[in-house]
C-alpha positions, 0 to 999 in steps of 0.5 A: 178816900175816908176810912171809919172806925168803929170805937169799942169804949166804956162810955169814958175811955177807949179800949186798946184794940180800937187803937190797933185798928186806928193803926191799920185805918192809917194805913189804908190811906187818907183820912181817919174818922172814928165813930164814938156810939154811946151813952153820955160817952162824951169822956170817950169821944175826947179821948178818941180825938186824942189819938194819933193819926185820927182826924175827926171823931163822930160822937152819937149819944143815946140810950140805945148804945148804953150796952153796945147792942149789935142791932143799934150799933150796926143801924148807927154805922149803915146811917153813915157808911155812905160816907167812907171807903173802909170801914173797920172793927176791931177782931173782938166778940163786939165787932165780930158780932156788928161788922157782919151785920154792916157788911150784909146790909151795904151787900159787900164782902166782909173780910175777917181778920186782917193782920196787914194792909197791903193796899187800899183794896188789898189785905192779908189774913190768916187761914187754916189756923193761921198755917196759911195766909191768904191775899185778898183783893176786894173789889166792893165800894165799901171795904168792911174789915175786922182787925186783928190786933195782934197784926198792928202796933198800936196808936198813940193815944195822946198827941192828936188834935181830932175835932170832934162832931156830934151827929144824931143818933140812929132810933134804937131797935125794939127787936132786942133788949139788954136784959143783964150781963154777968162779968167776971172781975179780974185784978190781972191785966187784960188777957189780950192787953197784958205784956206778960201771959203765963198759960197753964195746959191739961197736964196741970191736972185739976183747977186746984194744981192749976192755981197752986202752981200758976197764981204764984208765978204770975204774981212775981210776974205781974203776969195775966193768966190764960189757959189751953182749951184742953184746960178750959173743958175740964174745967181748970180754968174759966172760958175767958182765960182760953188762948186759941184759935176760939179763944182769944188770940194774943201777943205778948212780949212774954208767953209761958207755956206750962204744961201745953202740947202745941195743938195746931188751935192753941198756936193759932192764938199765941204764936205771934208772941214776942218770946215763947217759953215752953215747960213740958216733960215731953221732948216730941210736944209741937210747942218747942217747934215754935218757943224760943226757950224750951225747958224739958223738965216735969212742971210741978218742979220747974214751975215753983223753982222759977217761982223761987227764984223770982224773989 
């Protein structure tokens, strides 16, 4: 029993979340290969062998994986799935958008979002935004998963001795082209890396009382900024601050609330937070049902007094 893992890199390092998928690949049992698709990504395939628990890294080189298209990534993992009894990606917009296609092509059941491995067949996933979890055995030859990573720690990304292969990268596809992309630069840690997240909802008011009120706070903090998709709509904040069930979902050590009701679409995406704060005026909002710190009190005085007393 042989587990792969799809590796999400820029070609030099490896991203964080393939390292809490490394961590439920362990867990499923036997060993753990890593497959490393890229562009002149050898930097990438070395640090994949660094990883804890990985016992070999696969490295296909080619122009047709330089921005990570989902119809050549996914042709790369079929040319050797018949090789492994699960097959992993990490729960991100790349690995939403390949896993599905893996999963069809092998006529297996793809199973989503997994936050524990209870057996080599078995998982737990959240359902119904996550006020359910469902069991699911799976009975096919090949396991296809995406992994939340919020549901696992992550690998050490140094200490392993991974040997590393090159294999021969699958011809790419002429059904799609990269044609650009457009990425918003952000000085802030990763939203679903940071250990710190401060996320500002409606009652903010308007984009500019979000900023005046926010930006301060998580400076003192070193703090990533997310926001409700209440914020997000009414354009308070851009789409990739949004903290939820379709948006991203997040595990901080510390999570401020300001301003946010508690929808059941918000909580879905951050209640696995280490500690919860919760700034709303409103002593019936359903986010003090799971915050481990409530403050009753108007945001626009609070926030700035805590910003204070930061200094």
């Amino acid at each position: 029993m042989t587990s792969l893992v799809i590796a999400e890199h820029d070609n030099v390092s490896i991203k964080g979340a393939t390292l809490n998928t490394v961590t439920a690949a362990v867990q499923c049992g036997g060993e753990v290969h890593v497959l490393v698709a890229g562009s002149n990504a050898g930097a990438a395939a070395v640090a994949a062998a660094r990883i804890a628990g990985v016992t070999k890294v696969l490295h296909a080189d080619g122009d047709g994986f330089a921005h990570a298209l989902a119809e050549n990534m996914a042709a790369q993992v079929l040319a050797i799935a018949d090789n492994y009894s699960h097959i992993l990606f990490s729960a991100t917009a790349s690995g939403k958008n390949i896993a599905p296609r893996v999963a069809a092509k092998l006529d297996v059941s793809q199973i989503s979002d997994v936050t524990r491995i209870g057996s080599a067949d078995t998982f737990e996933r959240p359902i119904y935004a996550g006020n359910a979890i469902a069991t699911v055995q799976s009975l096919d030859s090949t396991k296809v998963l995406t992994v939340r990573s919020t549901g696992f720690d992550s690998a050490a990304p140094s200490g392993g001795s991974a040997v590393v292969n090159s294999i021969a990268a699958t011809v790419a596809t002429t059904q799609s082209t990269f044609i650009g992309s457009e990425i918003a630069k952000n000085d802030r840690p990763e939203l679903t890396a940071a250990k710190i997240i401060i996320s500002g909802g409606r009652a903010l008011g308007s984009s500019e009382k979000f900023q005046e009120v926010m930006t301060p706070l998580a400076d003192r903090l070193g703090a990533a900024l997310g926001a409700s998709r209440a914020a997000v709509d009414a354009g308070y904040a851009p789409n990739d601050w949004q903290v939820g069930q379709t948006g991203k979902i997040v595990a901080p050590s510390l999570y401020v609330a300001v301003g946010i009701s508690g929808a059941i679409q918000h909580l879905a995406g951050m209640k696995d937070s280490k500690v919860i704060v919760a700034i709303n005026k409103d002593p019936e909002a359903p986010i003090f049902s799971v915050a481990d710190y409530g403050l009753e009190a108007d945001l626009f005085v609070a926030v700035p007094e805590m910003t204070e007393s930061l200094t």
